[in-house]
C-alpha positions in Angstrom: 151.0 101.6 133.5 150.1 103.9 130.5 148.8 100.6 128.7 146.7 99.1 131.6 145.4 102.9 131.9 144.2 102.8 128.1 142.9 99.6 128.3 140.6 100.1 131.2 139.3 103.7 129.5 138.8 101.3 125.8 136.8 98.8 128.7 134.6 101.6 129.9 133.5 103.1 126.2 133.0 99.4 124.7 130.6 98.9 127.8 129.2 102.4 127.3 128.3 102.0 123.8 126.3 98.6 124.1 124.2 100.2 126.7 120.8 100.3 125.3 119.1 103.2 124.5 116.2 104.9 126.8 113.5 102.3 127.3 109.8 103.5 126.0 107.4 104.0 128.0 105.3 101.6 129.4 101.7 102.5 127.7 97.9 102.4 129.7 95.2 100.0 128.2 91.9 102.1 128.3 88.9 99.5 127.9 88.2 99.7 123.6 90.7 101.9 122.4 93.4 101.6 120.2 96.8 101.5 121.1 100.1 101.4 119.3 103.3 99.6 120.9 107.1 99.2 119.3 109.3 96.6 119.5 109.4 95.7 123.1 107.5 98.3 124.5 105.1 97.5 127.4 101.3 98.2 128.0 99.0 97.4 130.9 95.6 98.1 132.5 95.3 100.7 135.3 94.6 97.6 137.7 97.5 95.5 136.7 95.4 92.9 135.9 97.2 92.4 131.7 100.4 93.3 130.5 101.1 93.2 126.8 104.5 93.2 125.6 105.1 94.2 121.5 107.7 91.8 121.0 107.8 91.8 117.0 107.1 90.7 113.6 107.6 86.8 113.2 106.8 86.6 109.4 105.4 89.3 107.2 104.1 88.3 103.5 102.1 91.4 102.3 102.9 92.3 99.3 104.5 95.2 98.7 103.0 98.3 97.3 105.0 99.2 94.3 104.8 95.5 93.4 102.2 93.2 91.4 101.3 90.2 93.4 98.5 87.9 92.7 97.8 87.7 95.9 99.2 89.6 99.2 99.6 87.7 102.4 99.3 88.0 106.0 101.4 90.0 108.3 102.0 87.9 112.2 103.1 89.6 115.3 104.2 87.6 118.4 102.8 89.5 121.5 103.6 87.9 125.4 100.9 88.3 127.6 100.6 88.1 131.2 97.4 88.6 133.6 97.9 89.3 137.0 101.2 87.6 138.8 100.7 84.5 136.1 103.6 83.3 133.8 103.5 85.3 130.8 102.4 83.2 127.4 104.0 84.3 124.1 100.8 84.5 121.5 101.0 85.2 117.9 98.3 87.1 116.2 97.9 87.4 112.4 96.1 89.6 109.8 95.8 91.5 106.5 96.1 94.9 106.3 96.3 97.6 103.3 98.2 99.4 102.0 97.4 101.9 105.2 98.5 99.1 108.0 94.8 98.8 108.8 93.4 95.3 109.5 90.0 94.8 108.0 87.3 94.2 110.5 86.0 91.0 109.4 87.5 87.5 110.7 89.1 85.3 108.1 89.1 81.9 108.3 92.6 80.2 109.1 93.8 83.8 110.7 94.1 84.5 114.3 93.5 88.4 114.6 92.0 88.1 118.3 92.4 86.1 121.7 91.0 86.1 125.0 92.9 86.1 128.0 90.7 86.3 131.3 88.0 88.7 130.5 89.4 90.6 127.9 89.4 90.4 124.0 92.5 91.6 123.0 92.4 92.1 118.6 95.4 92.9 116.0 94.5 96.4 114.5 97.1 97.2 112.2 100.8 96.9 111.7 103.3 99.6 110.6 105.1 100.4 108.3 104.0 98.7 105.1 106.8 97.1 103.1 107.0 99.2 100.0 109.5 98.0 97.3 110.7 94.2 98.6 109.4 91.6 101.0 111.9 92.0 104.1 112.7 95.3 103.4 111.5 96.4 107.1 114.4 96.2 109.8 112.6 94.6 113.1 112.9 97.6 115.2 110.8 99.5 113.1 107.4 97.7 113.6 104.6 99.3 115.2 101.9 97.5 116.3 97.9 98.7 117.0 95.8 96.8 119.1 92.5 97.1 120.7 92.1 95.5 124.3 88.3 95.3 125.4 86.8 94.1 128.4 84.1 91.5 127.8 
């Protein structure tokens, strides 16, 4: 009995401890200003109409800052993105950044740093942190991305 005791209390903190943690916030999309999501972490507009969902850093070639590269490459997040009661679509947007995070304002050719869903233009601000000593240096769960959601 003293076993079958035991083992149900070793059951219950195993299943305790694989709980996750609090869930963040979901975030309000005001028309043209920035906002900054983690990993999984939820934003929509006040009328429901988009839902953005961080849901991380796909690939992530900048080059880091106590390194010399000849040339520093793009950073891509992968967002899903639903308007209204429509199946969410899983989009990946791409930029530069410096040293800062910040995404240059420009387009580049080859680099999807925007997309339209319905009437809003939703663009890749920055991404956070910025690798410093080695490319995959940055544990997943530690991303941040900014974006600006505008209506057109």
């Amino acid at each position: 009995m003293r076993l079958k005791s035991f083992l149900i209390i070793c059951l219950i903190a195993v299943l305790a401890a694989c709980q996750s943690g609090t869930p963040l916030p979901t975030l309000t999309i005001t028309d043209s200003e920035e906002l900054t999501l983690a990993v999984d972490q939820y934003a929509v507009t006040s009328n429901l109409d988009i839902t953005i969902r961080f849901l991380g850093v796909t690939s992530d070639e900048r080059c880091p800052s106590e390194l010399e590269c000849a040339v520093s490459g793009p950073v891509s997040v992968l967002l899903s993105i639903q308007q209204g009661d429509a199946v969410a679509a899983e989009i990946t947007l791409q930029s530069f950044t410096d040293n800062n995070g910040r995404a240059p304002e420009g387009p580049f050719e080859g680099i999807q740093d925007r997309v339209t869903v319905g009437n809003y233009l939703i663009r890749l601000k920055g991404v956070l942190p910025y690798p410093v000593k080695s490319f995959n240096e940055i544990k997943d769960a530690k991303y941040q991305v900014t974006l600006v959601v505008s209506r057109q």
